[in-house]
N, CA, C and O atoms as CSV, one atom per row, in Angstrom:
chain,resi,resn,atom,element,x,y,z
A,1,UNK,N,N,21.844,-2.936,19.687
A,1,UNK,CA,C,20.567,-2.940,18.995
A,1,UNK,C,C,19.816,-4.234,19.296
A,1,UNK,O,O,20.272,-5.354,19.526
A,2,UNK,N,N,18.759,-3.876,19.248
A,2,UNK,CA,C,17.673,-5.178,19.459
A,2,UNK,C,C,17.904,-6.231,18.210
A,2,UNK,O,O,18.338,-5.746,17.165
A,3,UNK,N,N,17.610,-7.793,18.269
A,3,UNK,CA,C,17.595,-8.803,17.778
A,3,UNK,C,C,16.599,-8.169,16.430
A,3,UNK,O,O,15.692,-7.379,16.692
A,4,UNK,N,N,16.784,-8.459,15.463
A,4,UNK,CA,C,16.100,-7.624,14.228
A,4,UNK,C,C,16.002,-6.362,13.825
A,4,UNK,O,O,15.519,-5.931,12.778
A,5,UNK,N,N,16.695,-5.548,15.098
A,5,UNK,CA,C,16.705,-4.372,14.335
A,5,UNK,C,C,17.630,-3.833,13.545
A,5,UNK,O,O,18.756,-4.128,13.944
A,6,UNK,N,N,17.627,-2.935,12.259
A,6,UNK,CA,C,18.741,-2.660,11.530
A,6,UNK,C,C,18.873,-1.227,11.286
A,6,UNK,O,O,17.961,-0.402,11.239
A,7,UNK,N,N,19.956,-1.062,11.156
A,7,UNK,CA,C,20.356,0.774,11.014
A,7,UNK,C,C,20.313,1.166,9.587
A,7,UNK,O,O,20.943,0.591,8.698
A,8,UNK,N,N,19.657,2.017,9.453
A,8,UNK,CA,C,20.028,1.997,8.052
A,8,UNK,C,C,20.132,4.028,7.960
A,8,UNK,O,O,19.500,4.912,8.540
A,9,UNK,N,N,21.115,4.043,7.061
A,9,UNK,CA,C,21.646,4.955,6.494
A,9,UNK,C,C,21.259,5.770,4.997
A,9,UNK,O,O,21.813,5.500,3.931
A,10,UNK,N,N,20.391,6.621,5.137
A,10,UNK,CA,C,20.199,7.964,3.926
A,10,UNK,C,C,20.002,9.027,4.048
A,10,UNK,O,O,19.495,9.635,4.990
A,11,UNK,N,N,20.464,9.435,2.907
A,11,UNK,CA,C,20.108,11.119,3.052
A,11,UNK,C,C,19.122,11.933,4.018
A,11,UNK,O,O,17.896,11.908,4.126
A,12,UNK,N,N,20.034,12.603,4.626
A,12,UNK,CA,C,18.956,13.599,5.470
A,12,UNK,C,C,17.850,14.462,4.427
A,12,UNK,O,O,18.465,15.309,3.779
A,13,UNK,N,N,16.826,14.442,4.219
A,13,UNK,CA,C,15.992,14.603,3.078
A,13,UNK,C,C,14.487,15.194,3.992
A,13,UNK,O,O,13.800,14.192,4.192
A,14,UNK,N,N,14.014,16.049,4.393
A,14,UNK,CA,C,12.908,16.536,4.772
A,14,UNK,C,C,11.669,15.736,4.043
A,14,UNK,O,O,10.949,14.880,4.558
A,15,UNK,N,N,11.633,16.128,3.022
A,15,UNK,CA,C,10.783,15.399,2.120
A,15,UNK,C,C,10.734,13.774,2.031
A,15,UNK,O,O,9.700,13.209,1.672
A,16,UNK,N,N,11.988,13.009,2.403
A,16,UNK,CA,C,11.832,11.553,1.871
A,16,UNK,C,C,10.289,11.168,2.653
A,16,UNK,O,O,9.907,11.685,3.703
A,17,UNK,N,N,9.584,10.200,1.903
A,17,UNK,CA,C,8.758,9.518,2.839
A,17,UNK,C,C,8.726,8.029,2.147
A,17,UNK,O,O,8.786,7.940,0.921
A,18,UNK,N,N,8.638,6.956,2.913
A,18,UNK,CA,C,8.518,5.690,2.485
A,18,UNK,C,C,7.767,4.816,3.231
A,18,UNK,O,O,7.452,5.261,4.335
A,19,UNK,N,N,7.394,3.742,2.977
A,19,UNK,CA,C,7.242,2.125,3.912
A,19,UNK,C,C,8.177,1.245,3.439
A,19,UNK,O,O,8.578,0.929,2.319
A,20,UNK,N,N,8.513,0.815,4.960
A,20,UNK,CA,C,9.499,0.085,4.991
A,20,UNK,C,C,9.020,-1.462,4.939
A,20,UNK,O,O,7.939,-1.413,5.527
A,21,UNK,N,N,9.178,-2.455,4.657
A,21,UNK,CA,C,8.772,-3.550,4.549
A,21,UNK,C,C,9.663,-5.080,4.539
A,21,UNK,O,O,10.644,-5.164,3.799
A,22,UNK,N,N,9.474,-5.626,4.937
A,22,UNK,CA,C,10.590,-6.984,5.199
A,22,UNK,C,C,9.839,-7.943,4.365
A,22,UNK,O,O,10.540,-8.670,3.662
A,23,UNK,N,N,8.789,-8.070,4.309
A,23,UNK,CA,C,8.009,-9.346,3.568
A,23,UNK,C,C,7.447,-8.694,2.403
A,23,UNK,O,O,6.657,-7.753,2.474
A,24,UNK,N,N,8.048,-9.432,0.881
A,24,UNK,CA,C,8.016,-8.774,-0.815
A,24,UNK,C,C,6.535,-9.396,-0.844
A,24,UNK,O,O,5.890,-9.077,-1.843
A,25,UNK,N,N,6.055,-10.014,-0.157
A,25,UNK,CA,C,4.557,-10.296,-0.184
A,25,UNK,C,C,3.204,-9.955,0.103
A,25,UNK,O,O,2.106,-10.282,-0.349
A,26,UNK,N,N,3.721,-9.021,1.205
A,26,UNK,CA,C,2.734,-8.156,2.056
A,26,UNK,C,C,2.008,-7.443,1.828
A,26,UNK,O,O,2.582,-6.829,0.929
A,27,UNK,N,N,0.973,-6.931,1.965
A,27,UNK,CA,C,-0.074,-5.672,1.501
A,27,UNK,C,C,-0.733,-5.632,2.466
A,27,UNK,O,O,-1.079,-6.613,3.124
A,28,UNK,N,N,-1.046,-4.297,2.724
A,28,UNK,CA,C,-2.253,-3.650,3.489
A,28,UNK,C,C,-3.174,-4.043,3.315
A,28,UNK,O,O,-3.256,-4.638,2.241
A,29,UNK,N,N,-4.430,-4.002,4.166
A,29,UNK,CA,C,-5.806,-5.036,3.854
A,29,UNK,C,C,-6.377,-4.042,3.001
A,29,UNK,O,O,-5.985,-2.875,3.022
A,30,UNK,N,N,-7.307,-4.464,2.236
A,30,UNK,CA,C,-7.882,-3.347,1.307
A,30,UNK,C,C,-9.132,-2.767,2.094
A,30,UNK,O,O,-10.050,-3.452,2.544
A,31,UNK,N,N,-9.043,-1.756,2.159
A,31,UNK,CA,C,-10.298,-0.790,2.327
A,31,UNK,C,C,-11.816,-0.639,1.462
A,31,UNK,O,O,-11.845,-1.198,0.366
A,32,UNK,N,N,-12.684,-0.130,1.778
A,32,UNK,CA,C,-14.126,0.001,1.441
A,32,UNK,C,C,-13.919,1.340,0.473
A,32,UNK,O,O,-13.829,2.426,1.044
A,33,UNK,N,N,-13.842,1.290,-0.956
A,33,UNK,CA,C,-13.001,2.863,-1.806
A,33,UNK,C,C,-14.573,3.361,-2.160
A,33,UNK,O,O,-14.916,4.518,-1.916
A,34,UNK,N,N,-15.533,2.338,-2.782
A,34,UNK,CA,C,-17.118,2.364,-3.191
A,34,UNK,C,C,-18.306,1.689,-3.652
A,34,UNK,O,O,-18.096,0.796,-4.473
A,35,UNK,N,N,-19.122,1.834,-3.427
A,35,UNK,CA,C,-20.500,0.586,-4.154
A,35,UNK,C,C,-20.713,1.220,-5.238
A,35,UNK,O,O,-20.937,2.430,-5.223
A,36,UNK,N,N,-20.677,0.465,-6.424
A,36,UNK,CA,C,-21.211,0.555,-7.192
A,36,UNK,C,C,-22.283,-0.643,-8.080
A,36,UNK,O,O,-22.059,-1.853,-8.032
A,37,UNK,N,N,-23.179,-0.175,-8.684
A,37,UNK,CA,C,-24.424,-0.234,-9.183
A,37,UNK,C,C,-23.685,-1.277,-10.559
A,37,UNK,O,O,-23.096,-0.884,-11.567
A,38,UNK,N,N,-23.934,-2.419,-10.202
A,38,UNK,CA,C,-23.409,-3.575,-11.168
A,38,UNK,C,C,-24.241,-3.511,-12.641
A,38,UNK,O,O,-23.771,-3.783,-13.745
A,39,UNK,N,N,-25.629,-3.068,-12.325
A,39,UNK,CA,C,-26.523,-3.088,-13.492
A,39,UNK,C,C,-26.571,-2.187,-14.124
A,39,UNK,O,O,-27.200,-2.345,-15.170
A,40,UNK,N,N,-25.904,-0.645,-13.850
A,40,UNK,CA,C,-25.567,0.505,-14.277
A,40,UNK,C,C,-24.621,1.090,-14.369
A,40,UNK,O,O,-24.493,2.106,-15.052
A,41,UNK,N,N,-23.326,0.290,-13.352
A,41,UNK,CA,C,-22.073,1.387,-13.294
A,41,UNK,C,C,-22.392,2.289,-12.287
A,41,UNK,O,O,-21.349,2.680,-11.763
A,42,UNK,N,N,-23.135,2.666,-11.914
A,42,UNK,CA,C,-23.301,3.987,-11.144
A,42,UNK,C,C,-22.973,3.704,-9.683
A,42,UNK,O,O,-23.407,2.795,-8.975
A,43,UNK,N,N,-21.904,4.913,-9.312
A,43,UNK,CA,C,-21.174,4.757,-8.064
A,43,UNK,C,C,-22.424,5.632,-7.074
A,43,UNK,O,O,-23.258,6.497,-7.341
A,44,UNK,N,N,-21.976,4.774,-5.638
A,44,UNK,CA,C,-22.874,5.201,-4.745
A,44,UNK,C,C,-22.442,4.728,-3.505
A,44,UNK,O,O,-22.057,3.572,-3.332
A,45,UNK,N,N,-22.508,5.843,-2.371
A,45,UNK,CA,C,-22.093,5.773,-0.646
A,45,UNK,C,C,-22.221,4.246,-0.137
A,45,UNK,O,O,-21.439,3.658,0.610
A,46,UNK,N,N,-23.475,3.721,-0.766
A,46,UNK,CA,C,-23.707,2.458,-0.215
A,46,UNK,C,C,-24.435,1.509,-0.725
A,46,UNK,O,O,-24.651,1.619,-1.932
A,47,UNK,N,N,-24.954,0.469,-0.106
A,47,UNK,CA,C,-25.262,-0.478,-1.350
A,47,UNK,C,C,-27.209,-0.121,-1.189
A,47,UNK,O,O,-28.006,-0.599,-0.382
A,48,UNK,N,N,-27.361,0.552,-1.940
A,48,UNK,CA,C,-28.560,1.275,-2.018
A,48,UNK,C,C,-29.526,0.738,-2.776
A,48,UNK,O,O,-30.693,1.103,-2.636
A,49,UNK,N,N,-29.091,-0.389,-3.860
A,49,UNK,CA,C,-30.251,-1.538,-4.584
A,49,UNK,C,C,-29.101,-3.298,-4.323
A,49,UNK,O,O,-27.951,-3.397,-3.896
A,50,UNK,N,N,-29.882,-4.175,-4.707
A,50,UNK,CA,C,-29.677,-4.942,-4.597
A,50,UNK,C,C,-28.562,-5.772,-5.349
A,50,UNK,O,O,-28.159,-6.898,-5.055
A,51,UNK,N,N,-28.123,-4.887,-6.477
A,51,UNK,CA,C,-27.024,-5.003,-7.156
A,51,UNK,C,C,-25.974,-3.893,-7.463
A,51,UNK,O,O,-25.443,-3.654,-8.548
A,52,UNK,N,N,-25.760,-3.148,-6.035
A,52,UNK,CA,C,-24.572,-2.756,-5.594
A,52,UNK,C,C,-23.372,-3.430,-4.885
A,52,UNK,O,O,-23.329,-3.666,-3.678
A,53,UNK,N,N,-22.394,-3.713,-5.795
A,53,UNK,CA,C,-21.405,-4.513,-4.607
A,53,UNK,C,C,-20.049,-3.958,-4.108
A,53,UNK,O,O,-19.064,-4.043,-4.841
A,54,UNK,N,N,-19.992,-3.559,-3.241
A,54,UNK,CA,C,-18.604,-2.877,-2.460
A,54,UNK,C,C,-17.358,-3.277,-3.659
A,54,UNK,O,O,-17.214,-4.371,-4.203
A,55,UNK,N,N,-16.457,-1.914,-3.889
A,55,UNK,CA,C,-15.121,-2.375,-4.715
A,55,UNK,C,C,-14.579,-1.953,-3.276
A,55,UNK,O,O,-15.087,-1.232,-2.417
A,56,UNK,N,N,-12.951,-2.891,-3.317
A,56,UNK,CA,C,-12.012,-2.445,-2.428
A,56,UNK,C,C,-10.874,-2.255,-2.634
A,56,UNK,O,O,-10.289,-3.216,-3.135
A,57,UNK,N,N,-10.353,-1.468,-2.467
A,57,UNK,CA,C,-8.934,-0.758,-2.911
A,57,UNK,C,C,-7.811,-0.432,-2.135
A,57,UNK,O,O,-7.862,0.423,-1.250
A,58,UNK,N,N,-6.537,-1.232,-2.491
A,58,UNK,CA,C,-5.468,-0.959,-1.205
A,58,UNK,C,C,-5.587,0.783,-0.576
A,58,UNK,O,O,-5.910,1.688,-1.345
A,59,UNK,N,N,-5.348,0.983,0.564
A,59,UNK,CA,C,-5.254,2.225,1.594
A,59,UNK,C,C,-4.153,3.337,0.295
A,59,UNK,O,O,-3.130,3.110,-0.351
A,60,UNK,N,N,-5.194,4.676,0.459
A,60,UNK,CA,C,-4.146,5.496,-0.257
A,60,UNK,C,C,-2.673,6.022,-0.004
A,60,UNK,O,O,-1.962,6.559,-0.853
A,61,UNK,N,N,-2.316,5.750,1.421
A,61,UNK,CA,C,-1.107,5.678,1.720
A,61,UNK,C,C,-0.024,4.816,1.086
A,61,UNK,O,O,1.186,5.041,1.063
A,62,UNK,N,N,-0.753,3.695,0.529
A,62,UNK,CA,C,0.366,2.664,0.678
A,62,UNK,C,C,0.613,2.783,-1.195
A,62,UNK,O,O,1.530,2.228,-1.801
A,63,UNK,N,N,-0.579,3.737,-1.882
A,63,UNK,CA,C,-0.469,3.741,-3.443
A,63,UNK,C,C,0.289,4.801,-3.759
A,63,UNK,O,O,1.074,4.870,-4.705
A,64,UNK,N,N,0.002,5.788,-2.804
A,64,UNK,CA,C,0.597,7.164,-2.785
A,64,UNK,C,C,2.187,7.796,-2.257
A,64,UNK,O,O,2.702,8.914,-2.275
A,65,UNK,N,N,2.633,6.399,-1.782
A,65,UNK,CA,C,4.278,6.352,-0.942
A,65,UNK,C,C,5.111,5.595,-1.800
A,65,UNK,O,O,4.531,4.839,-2.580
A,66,UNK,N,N,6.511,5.640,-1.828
A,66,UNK,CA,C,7.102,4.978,-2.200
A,66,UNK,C,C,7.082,3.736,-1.482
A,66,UNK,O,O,6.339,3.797,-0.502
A,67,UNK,N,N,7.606,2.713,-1.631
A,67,UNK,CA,C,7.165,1.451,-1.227
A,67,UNK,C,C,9.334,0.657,-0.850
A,67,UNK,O,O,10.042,0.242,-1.767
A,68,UNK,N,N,9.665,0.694,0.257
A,68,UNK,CA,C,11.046,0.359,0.404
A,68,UNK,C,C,11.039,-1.100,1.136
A,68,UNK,O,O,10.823,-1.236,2.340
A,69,UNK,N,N,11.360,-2.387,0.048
A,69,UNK,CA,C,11.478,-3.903,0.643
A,69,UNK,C,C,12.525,-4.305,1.103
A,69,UNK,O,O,13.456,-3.870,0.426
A,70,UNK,N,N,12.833,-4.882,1.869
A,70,UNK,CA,C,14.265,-5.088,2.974
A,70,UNK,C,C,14.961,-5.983,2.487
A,70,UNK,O,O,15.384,-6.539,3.501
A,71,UNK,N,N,15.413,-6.558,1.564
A,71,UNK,CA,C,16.068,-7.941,1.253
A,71,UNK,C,C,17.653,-8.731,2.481
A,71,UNK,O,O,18.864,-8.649,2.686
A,72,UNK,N,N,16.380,-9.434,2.927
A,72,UNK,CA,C,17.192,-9.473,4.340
A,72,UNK,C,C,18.869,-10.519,3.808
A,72,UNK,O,O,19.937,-10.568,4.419
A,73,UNK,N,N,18.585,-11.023,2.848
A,73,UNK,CA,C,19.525,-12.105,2.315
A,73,UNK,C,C,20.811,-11.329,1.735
A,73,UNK,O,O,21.986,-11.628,1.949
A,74,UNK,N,N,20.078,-9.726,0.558
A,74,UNK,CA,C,21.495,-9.407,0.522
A,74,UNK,C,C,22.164,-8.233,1.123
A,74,UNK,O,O,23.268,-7.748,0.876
A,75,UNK,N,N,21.113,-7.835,2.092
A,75,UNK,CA,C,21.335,-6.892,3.260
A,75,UNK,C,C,20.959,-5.432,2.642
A,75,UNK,O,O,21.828,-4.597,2.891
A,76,UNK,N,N,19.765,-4.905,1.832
A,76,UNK,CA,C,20.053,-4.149,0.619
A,76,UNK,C,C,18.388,-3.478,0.958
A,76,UNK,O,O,17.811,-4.118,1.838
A,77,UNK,N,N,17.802,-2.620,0.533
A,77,UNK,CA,C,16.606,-1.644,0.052
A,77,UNK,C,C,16.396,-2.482,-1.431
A,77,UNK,O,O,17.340,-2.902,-2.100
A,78,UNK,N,N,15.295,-2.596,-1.708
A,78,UNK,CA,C,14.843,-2.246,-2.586
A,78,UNK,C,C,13.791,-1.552,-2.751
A,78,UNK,O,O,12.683,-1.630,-2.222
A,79,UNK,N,N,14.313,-0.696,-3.711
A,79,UNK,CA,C,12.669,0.588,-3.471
A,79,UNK,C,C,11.786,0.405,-4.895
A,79,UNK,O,O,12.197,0.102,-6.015
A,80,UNK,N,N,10.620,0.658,-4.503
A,80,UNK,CA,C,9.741,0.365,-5.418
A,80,UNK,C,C,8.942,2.197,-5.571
A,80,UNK,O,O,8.775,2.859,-4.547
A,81,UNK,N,N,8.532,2.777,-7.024
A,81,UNK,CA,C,8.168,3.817,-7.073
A,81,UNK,C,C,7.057,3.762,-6.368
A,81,UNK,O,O,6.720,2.819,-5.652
A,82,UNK,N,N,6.136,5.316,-6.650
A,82,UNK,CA,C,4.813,5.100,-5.765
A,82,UNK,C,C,3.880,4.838,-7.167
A,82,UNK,O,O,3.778,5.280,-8.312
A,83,UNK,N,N,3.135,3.579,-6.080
A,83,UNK,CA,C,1.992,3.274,-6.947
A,83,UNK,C,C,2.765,1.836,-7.691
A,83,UNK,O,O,1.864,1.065,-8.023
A,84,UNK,N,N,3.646,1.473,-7.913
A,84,UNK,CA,C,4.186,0.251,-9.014
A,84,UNK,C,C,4.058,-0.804,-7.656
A,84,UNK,O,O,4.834,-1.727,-7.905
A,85,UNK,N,N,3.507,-1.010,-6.539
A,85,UNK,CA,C,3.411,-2.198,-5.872
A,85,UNK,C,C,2.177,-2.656,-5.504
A,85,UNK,O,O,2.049,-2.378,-4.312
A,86,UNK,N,N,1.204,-3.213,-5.911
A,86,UNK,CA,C,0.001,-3.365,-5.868
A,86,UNK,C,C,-0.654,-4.829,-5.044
A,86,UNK,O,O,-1.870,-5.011,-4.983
């Protein structure tokens, strides 16, 4: 095996899906989710008055997956549910 790579072993599971992750610090860059209208609340495609300001929201993949961190120290998974890693 290559220098960092590791084998890892689970259930044959059709369904499992995860991200795998080595750094408990990491996040996906956040994405463009919507503008909304600061003086009203009111959501909108784009910034359409002058007090619309872009919200951004981690990628729905990464809210919507289970979330699996590598703890390289005690050689171990830790899995995080979907959505509890923000």
């Amino acid at each position: 095996m290559p220098e960092g790579e590791k084998r890892l072993k689970i259930m044959k599971d059709a369904s499992l899906r995860a991200i795998l992750i080595g750094d408990p610090d990491w996040r996906p860059t956040p994405i463009s989710s919507m503008w909304v209208d600061e003086a009203d609340g009111t959501e909108h495609a784009g910034p359409v008055t002058v007090s619309c300001r872009e919200h951004r929201d981690l990628p729905p993949l990464w809210t919507d997956t289970e979330i699996w961190q590598w703890n390289a120290a005690a050689h171990t998974l830790v899995m995080h549910p979907t959505g509890t890693v923000a």
